[in-house]
C-alpha positions in Angstrom: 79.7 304.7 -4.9 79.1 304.5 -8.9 79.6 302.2 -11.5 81.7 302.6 -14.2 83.0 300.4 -17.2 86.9 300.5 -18.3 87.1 298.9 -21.5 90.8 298.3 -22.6 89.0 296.7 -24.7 90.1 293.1 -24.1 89.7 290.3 -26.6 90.6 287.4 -27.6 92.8 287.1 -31.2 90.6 284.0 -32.7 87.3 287.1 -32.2 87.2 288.7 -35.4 87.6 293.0 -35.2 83.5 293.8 -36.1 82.9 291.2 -33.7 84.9 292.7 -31.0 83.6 296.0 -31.4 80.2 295.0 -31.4 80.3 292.8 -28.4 81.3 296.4 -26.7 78.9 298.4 -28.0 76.4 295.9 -26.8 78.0 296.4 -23.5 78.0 299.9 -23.3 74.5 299.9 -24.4 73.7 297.6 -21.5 75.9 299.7 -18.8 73.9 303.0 -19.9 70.4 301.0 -19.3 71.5 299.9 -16.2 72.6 303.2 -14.8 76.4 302.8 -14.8 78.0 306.8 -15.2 80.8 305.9 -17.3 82.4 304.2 -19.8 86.6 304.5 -20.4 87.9 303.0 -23.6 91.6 302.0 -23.9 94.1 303.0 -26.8 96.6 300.6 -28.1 97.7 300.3 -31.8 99.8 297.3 -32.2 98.3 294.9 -28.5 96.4 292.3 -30.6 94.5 291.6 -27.0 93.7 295.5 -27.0 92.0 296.3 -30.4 91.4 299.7 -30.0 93.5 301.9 -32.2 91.1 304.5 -32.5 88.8 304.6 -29.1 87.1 308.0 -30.4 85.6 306.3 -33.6 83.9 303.4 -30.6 82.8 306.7 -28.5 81.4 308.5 -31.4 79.2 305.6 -32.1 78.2 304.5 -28.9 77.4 308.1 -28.0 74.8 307.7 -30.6 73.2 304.6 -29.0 72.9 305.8 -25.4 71.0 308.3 -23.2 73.3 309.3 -20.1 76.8 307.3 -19.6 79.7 309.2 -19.9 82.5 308.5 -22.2 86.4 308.6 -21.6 89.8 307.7 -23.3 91.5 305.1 -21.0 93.6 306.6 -22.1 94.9 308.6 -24.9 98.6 307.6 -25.2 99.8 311.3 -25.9 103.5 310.6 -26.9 102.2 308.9 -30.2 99.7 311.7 -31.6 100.4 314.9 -33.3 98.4 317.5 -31.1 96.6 319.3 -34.1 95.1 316.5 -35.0 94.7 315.2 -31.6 93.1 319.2 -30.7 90.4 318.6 -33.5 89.9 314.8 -33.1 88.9 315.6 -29.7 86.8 318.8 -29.5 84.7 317.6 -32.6 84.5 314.2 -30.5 83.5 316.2 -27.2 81.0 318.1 -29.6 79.2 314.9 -31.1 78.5 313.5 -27.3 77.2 316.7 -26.4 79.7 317.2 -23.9 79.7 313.4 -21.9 82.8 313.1 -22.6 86.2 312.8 -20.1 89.7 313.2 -21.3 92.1 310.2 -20.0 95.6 310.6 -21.1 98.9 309.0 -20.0 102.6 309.7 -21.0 103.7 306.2 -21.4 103.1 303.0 -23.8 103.8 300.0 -24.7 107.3 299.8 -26.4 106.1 298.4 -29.6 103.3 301.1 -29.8 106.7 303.5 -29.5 108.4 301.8 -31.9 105.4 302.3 -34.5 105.7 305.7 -34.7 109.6 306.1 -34.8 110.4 307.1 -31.2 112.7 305.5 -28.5 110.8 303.4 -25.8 113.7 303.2 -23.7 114.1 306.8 -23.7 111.5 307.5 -20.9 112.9 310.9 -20.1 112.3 311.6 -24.0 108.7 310.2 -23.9 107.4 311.9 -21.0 108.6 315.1 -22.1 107.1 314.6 -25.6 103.9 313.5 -24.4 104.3 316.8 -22.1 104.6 319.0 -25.2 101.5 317.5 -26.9 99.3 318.3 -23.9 100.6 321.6 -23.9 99.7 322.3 -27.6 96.5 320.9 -27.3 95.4 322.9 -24.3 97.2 325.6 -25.5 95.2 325.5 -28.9 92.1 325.1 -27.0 92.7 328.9 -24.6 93.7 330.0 -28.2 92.2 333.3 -29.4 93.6 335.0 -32.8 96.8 333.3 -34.8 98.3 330.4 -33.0 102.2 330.3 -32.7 104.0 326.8 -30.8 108.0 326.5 -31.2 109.0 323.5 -28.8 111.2 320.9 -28.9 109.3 318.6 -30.7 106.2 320.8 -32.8 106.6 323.8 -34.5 103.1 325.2 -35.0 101.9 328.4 -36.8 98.0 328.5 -37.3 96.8 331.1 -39.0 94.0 333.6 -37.4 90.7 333.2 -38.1 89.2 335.1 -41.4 85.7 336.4 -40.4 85.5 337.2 -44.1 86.1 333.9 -45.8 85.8 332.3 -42.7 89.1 329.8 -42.2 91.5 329.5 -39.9 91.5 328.0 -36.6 88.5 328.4 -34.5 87.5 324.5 -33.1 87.3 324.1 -30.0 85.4 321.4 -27.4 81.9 321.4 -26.1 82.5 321.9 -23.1 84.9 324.8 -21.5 87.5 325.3 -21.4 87.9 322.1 -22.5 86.4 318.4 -21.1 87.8 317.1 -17.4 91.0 315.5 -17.8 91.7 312.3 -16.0 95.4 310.4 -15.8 96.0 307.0 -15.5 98.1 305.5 -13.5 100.0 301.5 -13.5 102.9 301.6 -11.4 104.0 302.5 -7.6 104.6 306.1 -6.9 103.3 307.1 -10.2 104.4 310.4 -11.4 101.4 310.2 -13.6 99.4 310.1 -10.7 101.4 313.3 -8.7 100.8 315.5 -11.5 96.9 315.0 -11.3 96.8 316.1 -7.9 98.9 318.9 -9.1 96.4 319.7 -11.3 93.2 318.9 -10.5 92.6 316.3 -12.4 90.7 312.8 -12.1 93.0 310.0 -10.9 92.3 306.8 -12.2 94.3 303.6 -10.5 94.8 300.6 -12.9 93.6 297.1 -12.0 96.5 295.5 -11.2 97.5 296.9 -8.4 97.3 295.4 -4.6 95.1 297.6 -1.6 98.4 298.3 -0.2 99.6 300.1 -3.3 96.2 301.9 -3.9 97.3 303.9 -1.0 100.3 304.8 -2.5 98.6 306.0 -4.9 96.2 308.5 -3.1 98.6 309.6 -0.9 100.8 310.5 -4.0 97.5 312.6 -5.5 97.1 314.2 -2.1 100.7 315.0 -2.0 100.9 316.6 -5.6 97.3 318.6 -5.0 99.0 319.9 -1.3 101.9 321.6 -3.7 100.0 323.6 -5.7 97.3 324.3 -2.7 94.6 322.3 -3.9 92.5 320.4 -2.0 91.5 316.6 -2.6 88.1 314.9 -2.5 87.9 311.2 -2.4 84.5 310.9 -4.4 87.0 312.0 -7.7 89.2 308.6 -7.3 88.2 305.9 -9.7 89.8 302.3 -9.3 89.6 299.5 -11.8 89.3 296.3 -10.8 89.0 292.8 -12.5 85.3 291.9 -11.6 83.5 288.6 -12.1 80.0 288.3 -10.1 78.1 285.6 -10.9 74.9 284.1 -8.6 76.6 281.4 -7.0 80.7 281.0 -5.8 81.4 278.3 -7.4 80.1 279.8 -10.8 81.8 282.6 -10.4 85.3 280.7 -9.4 84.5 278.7 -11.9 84.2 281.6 -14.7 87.1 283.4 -13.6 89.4 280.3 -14.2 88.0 280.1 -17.9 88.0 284.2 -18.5 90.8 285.7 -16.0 92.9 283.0 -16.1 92.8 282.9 -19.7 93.8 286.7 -20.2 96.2 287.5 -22.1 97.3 289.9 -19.4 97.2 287.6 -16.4 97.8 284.5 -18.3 100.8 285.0 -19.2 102.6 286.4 -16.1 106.6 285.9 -17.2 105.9 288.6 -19.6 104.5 291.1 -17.6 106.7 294.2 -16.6 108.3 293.7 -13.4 106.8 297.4 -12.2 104.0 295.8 -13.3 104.4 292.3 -11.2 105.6 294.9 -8.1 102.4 296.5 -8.6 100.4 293.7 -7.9 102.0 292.6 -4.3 100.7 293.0 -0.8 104.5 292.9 0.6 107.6 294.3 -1.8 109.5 291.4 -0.9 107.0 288.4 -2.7 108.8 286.4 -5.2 107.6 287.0 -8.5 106.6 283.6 -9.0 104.3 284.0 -5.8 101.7 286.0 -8.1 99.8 283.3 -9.3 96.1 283.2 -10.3 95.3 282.2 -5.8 97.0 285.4 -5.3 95.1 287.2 -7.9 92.0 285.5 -6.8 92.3 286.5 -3.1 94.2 289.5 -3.5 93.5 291.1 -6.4 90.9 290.4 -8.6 87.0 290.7 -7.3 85.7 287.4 -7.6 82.4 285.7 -6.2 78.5 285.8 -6.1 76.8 289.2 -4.9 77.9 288.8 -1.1 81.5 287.9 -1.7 82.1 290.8 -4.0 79.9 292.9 -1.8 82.7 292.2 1.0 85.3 292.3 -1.3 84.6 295.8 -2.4 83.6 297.3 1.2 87.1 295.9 2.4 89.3 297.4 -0.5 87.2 300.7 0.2 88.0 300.5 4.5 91.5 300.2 3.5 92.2 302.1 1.3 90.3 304.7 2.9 87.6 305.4 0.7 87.0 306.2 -3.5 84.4 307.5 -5.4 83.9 305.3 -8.6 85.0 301.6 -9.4 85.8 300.8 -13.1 85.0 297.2 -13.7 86.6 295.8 -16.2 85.4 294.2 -19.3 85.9 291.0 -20.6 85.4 288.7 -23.5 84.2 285.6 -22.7 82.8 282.9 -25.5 79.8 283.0 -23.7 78.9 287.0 -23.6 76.1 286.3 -21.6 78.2 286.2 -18.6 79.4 289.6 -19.0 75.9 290.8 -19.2 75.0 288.8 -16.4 78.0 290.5 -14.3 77.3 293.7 -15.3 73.6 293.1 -13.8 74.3 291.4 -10.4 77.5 294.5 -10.2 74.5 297.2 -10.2 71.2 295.2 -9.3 72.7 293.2 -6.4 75.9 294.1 -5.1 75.3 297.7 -5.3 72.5 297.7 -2.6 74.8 295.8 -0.1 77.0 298.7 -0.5 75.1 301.5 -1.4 76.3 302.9 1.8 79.9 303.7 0.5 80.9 307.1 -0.3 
């Protein structure tokens, strides 16, 4: 099994923004030394716990200041960019990390990311098929050879051929061909998001909020979609996120969790969580929403303990769930940021070993 990070990035609002930002380039740099493959940074433009409006400008830097983790959007929120600029953005990012670099996109976002940029969040059926269109311009851009022509519903495109004499037009396109591994993200039950990447081949990523019981939901959705179009599946491509606090003793850990998860914006504040969201999160449909409290998350959910406990923890989700190739730990921001450095050591150092025969 690897290691990865998934960085949404999470912080608190009283942490200033260079602050932030350092505090997760210091982490990346640490994951990288430690031997952790990859690193997924989150996208969010108006989640004041999520200050990431621009993930590619954190990659492009912390490509600079590492030797071999691999960098990915987590995701790229594709109903909100325009895909020329999202084509270019990209390949010249996928260029300056020398190809370690993974695409994550989704089709959703938060309604007041939406609202930013003038489109309907309660037209779903309109989002989707936006974010639908932008993916097909980009990848279309990136196969492109000669003048470029898009007419959709949403982008009307004409870029002009390439002039080997005075040498404009469009020509970039990414380091790697024909274009870097895409990954999708997926929140909810049944995800759609996560059909279409067995569909197509791509890397399916399950978010951290979801119960074992709805993990296999999940891959048995991305087996189903990769069965359609007659592809078959390998359970060394899943990646699941998890909330993950290991510290050397229970008690610490129980203890840290209280003052870090507990305190998340995210968890914290549960009546205003989405109820796909809260559904997510349940070992039986039928809980009361009030019934996911921070015990449930503890002992459901979350992967909290010293090295053995987690150790267990993990092997358990992994039995049930039948197996998965990578698990995304997810970052946090405590006052104390030596915690997270020490979690990020005992994940690889200590409870890696104990499970080192998984996958």
């Amino acid at each position: 099994m690897e290691f990865g990070l998934f960085m949404m990035p999470l912080h608190p609002p009283h942490r200033s923004y260079a602050d932030s930002y350092d505090r997760d380039l210091d982490l990346i740099v640490k994951a990288d030394e430690l031997g952790y493959t990859e690193a997924w940074i989150g996208e969010h433009v108006t989640e004041r716990w999520e200050n990431a409006p621009a993930p590619d400008l954190l990659i492009a830097k912390a490509s600079a200041m590492t030797k071999n983790i691999v960098f990915g959007t987590g995701v790229t929120l594709l109903a909100i960019h325009n895909p020329v600029d999202l084509a270019h953005r990209l390949a010249m990012l996928d260029h300056l990390c020398r190809g370690r670099f993974y695409w994550g996109i989704g089709t959703r976002a938060i309604p007041t990311d939406l609202e930013l940029y003038g489109l309907d969040a309660s037209d779903r059926q309109g989002v989707g098929e936006r974010s639908q269109e932008v993916l097909d311009v980009v990848l279309k851009m990136w196969q492109n050879e000669g003048k470029f022509e898009y007419h959709g519903k949403f982008f009307d495109i004409s870029a002009p051929e390439l002039d080997s004499v005075k040498e404009r037009g469009l020509y970039m396109k990414p380091f790697q061909q024909p274009h870097p591994p895409i990954s999708a993200a997926a929140t909810t039950i049944r995800s759609d998001s996560i059909r279409n990447a067995g569909v197509n081949g791509w890397i399916p990523m399950s978010s951290p909020t979801l119960s074992v019981p709805n993990l296999t939901g999940h891959w048995e959705e991305y087996a189903e979609g990769a069965a359609s179009s007659g592809r078959t599946v390998n359970r060394s491509q899943w990646h699941i996120a998890r909330d993950v606090l290991v510290a050397p003793t229970a008690q610490e850990a129980k203890e840290r969790a209280n003052e870090v998860l507990v305190n998340n914006y995210h968890i914290h504040q549960q009546p205003n969580r989405q109820a796909s969201l809260l559904a997510g999160s349940k070992n039986d449909p039928d809980m009361p929403d009030d019934a996911i409290d921070v015990e449930y998350l503890m002992d459901n959910v979350w992967v909290v303990g010293d090295p053995q406990e987690c150790a267990d923890k993990i092997r358990s989700i992994y039995g049930e769930v039948g197996g998965f190739g990578t698990l995304l730990t997810v970052t946090q921001d405590p006052d104390n940021h030596q915690w997270q450095h020490e979690c990020l050591e005992l994940l690889k150092s200590d409870v890696g070993p104990r499970i080192a025969d998984l996958g």
